[in-house]
N, CA, C and O atoms as CSV, one atom per row, in Angstrom:
chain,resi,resn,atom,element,x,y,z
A,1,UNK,N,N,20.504,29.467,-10.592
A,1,UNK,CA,C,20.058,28.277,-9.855
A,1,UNK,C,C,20.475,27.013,-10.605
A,1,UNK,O,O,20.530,27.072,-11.833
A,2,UNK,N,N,20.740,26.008,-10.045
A,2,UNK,CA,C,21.246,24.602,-10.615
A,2,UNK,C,C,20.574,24.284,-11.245
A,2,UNK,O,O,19.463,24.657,-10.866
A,3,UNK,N,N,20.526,23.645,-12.261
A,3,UNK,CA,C,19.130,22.325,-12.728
A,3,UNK,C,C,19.100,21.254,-12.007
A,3,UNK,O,O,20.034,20.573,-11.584
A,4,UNK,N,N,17.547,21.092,-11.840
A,4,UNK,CA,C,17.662,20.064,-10.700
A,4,UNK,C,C,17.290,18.779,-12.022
A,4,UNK,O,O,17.170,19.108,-13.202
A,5,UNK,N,N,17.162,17.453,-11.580
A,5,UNK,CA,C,17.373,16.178,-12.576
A,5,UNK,C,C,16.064,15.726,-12.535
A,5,UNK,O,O,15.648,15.240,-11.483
A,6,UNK,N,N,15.128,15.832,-13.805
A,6,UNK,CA,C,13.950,15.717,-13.430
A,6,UNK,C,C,13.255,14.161,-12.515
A,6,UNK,O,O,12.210,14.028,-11.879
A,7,UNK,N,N,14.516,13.054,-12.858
A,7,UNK,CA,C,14.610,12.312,-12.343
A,7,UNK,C,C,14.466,12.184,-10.954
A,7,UNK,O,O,13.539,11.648,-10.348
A,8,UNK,N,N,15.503,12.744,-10.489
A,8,UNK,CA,C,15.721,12.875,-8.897
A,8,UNK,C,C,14.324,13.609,-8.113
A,8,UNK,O,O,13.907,13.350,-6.984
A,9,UNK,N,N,13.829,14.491,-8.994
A,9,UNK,CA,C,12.612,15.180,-8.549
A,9,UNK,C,C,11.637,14.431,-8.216
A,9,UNK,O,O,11.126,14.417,-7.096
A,10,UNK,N,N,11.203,13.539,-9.460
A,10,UNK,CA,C,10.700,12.547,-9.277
A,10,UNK,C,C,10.357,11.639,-8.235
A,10,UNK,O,O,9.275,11.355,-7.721
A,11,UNK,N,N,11.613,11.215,-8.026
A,11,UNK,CA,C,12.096,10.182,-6.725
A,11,UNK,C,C,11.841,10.792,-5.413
A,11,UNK,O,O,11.698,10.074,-4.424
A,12,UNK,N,N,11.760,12.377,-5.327
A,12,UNK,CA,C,12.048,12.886,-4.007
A,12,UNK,C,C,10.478,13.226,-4.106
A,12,UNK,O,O,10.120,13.400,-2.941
A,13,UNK,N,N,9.184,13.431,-5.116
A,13,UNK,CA,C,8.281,13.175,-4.717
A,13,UNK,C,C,7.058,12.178,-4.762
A,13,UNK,O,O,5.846,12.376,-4.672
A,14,UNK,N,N,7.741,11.143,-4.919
A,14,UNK,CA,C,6.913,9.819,-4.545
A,14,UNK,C,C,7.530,9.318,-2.776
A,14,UNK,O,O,6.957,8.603,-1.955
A,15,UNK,N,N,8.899,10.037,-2.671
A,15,UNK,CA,C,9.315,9.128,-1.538
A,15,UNK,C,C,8.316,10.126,-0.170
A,15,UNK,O,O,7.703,9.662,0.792
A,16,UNK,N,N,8.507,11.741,-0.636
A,16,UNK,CA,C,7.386,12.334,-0.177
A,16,UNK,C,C,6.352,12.124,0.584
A,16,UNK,O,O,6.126,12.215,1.790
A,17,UNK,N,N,5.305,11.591,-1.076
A,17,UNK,CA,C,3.939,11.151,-0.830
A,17,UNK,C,C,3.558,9.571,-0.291
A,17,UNK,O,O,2.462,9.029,-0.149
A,18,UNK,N,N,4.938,9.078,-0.056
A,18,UNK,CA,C,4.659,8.104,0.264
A,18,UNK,C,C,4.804,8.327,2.419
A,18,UNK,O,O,4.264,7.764,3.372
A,19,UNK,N,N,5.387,8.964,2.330
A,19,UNK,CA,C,5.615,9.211,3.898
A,19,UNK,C,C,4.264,9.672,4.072
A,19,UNK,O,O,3.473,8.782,4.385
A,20,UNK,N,N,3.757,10.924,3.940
A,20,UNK,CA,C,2.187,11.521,3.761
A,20,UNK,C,C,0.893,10.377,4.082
A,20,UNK,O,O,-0.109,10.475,4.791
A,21,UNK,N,N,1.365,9.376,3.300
A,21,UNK,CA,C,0.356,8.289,3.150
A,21,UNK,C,C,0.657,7.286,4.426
A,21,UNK,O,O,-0.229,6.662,5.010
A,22,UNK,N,N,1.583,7.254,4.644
A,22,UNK,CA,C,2.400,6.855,5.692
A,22,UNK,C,C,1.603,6.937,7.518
A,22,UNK,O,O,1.205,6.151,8.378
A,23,UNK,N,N,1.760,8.673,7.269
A,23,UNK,CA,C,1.369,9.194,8.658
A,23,UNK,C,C,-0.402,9.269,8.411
A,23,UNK,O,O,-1.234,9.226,9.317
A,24,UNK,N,N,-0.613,9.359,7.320
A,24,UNK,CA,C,-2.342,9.398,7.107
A,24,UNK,C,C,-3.029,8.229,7.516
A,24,UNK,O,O,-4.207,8.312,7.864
A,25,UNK,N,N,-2.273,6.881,7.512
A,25,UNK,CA,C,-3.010,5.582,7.935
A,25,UNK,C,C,-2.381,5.031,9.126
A,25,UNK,O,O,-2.754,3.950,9.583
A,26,UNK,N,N,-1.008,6.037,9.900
A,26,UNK,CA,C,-1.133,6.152,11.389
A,26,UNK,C,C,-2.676,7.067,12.381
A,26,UNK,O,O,-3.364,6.856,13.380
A,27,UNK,N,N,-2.556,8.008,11.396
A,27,UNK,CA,C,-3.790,8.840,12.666
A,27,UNK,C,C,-4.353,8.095,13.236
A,27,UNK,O,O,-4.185,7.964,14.449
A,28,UNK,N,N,-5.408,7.193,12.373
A,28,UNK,CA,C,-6.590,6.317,12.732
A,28,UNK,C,C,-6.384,5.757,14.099
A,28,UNK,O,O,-6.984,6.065,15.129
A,29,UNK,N,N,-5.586,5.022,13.959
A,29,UNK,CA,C,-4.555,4.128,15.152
A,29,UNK,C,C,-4.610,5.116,16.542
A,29,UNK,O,O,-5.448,5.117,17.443
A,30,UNK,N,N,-3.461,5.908,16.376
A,30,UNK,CA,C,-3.532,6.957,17.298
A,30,UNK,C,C,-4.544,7.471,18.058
A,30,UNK,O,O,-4.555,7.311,19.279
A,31,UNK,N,N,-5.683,8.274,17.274
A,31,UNK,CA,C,-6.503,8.927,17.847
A,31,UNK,C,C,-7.949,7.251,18.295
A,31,UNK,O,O,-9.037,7.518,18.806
A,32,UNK,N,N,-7.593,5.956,17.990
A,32,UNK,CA,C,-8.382,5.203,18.416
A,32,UNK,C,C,-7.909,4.594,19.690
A,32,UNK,O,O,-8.631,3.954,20.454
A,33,UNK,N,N,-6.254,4.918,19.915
A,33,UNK,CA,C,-5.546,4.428,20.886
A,33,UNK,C,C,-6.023,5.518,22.272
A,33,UNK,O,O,-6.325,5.188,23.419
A,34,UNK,N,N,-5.972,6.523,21.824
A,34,UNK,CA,C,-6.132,7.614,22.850
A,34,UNK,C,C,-7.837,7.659,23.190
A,34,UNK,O,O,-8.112,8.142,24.288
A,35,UNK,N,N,-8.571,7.366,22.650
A,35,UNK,CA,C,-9.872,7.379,23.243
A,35,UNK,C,C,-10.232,6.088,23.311
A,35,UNK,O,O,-11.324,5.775,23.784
């Protein structure tokens, strides 16, 4: 298996948790839009 760059790892999980956080402070919206 390759080595992955602990760097890049890094980067790929903040950009992650940032999407996560993203769709977590859409729900609210959503499910207040629909009812």
């Amino acid at each position: 298996m390759p080595v992955v760059d602990g760097a890049l790892l890094k980067k790929q999980e903040s950009a992650i948790r940032n999407v996560l956080v993203a769709r977590l402070s859409l729900l609210p919206e959503l499910y207040g839009n629909n009812h």
